[in-house]
Structures are given as C-alpha cells and as structure tokens.
C-alpha positions as CSV (number, residue, x, y, z in Angstrom):
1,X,-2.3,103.5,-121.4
2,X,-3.9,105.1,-124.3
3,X,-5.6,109.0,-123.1
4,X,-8.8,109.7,-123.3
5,X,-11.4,108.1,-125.6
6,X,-13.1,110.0,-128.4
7,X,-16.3,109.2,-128.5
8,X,-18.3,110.9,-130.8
9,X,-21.8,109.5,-130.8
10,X,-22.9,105.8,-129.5
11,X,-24.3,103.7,-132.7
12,X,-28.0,103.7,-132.9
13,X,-29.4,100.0,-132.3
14,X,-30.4,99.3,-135.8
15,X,-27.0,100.6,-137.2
16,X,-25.5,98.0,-135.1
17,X,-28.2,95.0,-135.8
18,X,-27.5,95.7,-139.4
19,X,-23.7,95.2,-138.6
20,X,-24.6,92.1,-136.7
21,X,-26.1,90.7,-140.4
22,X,-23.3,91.6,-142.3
23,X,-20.7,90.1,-140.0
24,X,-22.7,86.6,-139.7
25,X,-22.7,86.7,-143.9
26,X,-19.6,87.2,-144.0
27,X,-17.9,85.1,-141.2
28,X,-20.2,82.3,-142.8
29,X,-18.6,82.7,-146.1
30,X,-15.3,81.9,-144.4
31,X,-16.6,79.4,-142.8
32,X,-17.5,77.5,-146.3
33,X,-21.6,79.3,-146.6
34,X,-22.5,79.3,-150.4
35,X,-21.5,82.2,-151.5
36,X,-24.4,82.8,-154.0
37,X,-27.1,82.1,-150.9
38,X,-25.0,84.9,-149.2
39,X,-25.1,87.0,-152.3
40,X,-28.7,87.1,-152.8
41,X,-29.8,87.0,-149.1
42,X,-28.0,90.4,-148.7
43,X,-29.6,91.6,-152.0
44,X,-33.1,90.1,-150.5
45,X,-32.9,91.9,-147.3
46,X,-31.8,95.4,-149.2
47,X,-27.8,95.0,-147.3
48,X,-25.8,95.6,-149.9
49,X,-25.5,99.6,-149.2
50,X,-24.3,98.7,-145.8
51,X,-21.5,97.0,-146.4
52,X,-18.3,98.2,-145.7
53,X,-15.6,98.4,-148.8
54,X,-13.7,95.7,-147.5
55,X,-16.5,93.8,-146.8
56,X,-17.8,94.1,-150.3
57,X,-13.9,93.1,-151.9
58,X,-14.3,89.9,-149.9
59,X,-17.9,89.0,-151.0
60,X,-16.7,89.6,-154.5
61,X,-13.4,87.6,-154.6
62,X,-15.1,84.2,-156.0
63,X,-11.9,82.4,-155.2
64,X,-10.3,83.9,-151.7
65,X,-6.9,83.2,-150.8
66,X,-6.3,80.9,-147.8
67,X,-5.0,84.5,-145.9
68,X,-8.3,86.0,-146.7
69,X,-10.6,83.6,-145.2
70,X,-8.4,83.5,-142.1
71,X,-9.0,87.3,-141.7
72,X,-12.4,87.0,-142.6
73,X,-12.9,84.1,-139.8
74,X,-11.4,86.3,-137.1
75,X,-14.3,88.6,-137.6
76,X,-16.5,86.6,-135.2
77,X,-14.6,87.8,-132.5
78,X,-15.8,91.3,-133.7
79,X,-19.2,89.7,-134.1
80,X,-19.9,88.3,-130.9
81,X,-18.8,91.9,-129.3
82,X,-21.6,93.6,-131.3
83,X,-24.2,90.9,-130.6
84,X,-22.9,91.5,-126.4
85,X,-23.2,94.6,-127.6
86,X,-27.0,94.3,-128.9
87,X,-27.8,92.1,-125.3
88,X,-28.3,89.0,-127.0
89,X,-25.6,87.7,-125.0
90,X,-25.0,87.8,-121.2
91,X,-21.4,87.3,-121.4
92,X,-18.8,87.7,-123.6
93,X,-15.8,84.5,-123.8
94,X,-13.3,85.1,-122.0
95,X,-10.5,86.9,-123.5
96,X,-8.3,84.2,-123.9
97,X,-11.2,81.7,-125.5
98,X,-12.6,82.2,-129.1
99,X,-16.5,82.5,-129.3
100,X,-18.5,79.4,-130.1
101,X,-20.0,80.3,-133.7
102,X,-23.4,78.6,-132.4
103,X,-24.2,81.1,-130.3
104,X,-24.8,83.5,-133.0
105,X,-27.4,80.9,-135.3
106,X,-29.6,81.1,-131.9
107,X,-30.3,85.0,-131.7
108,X,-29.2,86.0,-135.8
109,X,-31.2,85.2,-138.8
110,X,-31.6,83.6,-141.0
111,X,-31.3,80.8,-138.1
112,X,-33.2,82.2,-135.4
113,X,-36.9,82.4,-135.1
114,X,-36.7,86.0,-135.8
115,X,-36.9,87.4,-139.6
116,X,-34.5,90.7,-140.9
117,X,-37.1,93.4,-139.6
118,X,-37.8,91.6,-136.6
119,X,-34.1,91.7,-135.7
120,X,-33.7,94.9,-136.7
121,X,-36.6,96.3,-135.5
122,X,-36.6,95.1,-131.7
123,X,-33.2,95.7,-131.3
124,X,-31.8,97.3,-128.3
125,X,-28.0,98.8,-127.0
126,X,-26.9,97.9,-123.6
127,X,-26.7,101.6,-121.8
128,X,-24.2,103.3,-122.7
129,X,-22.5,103.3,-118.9
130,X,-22.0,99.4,-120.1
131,X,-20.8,100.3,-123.7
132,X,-18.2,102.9,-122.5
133,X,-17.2,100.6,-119.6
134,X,-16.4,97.4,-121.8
135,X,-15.1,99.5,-124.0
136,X,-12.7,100.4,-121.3
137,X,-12.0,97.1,-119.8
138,X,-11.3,95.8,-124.0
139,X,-8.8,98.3,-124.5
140,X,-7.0,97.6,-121.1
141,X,-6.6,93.8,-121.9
142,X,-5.5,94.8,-125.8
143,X,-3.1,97.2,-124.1
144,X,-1.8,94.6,-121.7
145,X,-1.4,91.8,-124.7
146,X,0.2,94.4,-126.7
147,X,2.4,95.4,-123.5
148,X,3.7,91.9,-122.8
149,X,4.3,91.0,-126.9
150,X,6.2,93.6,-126.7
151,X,8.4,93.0,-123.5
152,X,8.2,89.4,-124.5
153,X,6.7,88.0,-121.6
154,X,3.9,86.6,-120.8
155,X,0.5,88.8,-119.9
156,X,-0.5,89.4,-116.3
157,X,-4.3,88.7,-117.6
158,X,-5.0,86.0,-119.7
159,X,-6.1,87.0,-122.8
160,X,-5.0,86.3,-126.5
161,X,-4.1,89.5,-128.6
162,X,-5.9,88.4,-131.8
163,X,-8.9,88.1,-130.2
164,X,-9.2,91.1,-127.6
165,X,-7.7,93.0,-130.7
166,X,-11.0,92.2,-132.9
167,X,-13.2,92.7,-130.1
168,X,-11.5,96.4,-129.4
169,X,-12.3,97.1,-133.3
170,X,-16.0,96.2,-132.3
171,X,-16.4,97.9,-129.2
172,X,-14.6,100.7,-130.5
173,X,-17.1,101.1,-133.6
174,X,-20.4,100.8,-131.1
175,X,-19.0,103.7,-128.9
176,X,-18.7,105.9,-132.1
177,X,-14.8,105.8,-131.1
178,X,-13.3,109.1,-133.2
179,X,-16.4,108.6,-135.4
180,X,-15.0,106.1,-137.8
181,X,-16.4,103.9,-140.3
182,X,-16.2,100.2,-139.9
183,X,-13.4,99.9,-141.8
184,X,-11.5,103.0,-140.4
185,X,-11.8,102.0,-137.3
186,X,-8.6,101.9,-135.0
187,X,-7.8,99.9,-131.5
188,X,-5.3,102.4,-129.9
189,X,-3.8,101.6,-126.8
C-alpha cells in the first residue's frame, strides 16, 4: 500500500457543510433539478465563491453531454462520504452498494427542516481518530479494487472501484490529505 498520509489540517465543519451544499446542487442537476432553481439558490445562499472550477464549468454548461452528467452523478458517492463525514449519517453503504440519494433530502436543505445557516451553523466533524481511520480503511478498499483490476481478478473485499474511488476523493479532502483543493485532490494508493 500507499506510505504514509499527508495530512495537513482536518477541514473545519463549516468548510465541509458548505461542500455538503454544493455537492447536493450539483448531483441534483444531474439528476434532472432545474438548473435555473439551482442557479439562483446558490446565488441566494451567497455559494457561488465556494464552488470549485469544475464545479462552476458544469453549472454553466446549459446543455451537458450525456458523459458529463454521468460524472457529475457519481459525485454522490463523494457526497454521502462528507455528510458520514459531518455525522448525519451512522453508516456509510457498503462499498460495493451505491448510496440511496434520499438519504441526503432528510438531513440537507433545501429538503430538510433545517435552513442554509442552520446547517451550516450547527454543523459538527466526527473526531478526527474517526476521520483519519475511515480515511484509512477507504484507501485500503480503493487499493484492493485497484489491486485486483489490475491482476484481473476478482477483489478479496467486496467493493466496486467507482464508488470506493469517489468516496477516497471525499475522505481524502475532509482529512486535509496534501492540502488540496477540491478539485486537486488525489486518491493514491
């Protein structure tokens, strides 16, 4: 496996609610969301400069190709690992099992009982004992899916590489892994 992590600094709770929003707009634009309700709620809940570049491409394509919406739809995986990540979850799926979008219209506005500031406001990291340890455990399974893709054979866990990879990007971006931006993060192995 991959040496030691790089962990520069644990993302403060707010940083990673805001994330949280941004991933729910934007997995609900691939999911079909209007894109000018998504537009203006990020514009009425001031989330425009926390968008990552990538992030801002996609919400600014009025026409996305079929490819992009697929990549954009994967990002729940990453989602659902930041709201574990936030506690609003017990459990995460497991790693073989794609997350049940429902999940995140209970504990994320605008669906929840809870407005923007709310959310923001009250939320709270798991310790970071239980950061660094599924952060551990996420890039042992990736490792393993990568392993066996790459001996061409099956993995000794089950767990799908597409979705442990997203999850890694997530978990890797709470920790502070190398200090990355969103979109610089990486999933070594």
């Amino acid at each position: 496996m991959a040496e030691e992590r790089i962990i520069e600094e644990i993302r403060s709770a707010n940083d990673v609610a805001y994330r949280a929003l941004i991933l729910f707009c934007i997995t609900g634009l691939a999911a079909g969301a209007d894109r000018s309700e998504i537009t203006a709620w990020l514009s009425e809940h001031d989330l425009w400069g926390k968008l990552a570049p990538s992030e801002i491409g996609f919400i600014d394509t009025p026409s996305p190709t079929h490819q992009q919406l697929v990549n954009a739809s994967w990002l729940s995986e990453r989602l659902v690992m930041i709201v574990w990540a936030l506690g609003q979850l017990d459990q995460l799926p497991p790693p073989d099992e794609q997350c049940d979008l429902s999940v995140f219209q209970d504990v994320l506005p605008p669906f929840a009982e809870v407005t923007v500031p709310e959310f923001v406001a009250t939320a709270r990291l798991r310790s970071p004992a239980e950061l660094i340890a599924m952060a551990d455990e996420t890039m042992g399974l990736h490792w393993e899916a990568r392993d066996a893709q790459i001996d061409e054979r099956p993995p000794a866990q089950n767990v799908d590489l597409e979705i442990i990879q997203e999850r890694h990007h997530a978990i890797n971006w709470v920790i502070g892994y190398g200090g990355l931006d969103w979109d610089e993060v990486t999933t070594d192995t």
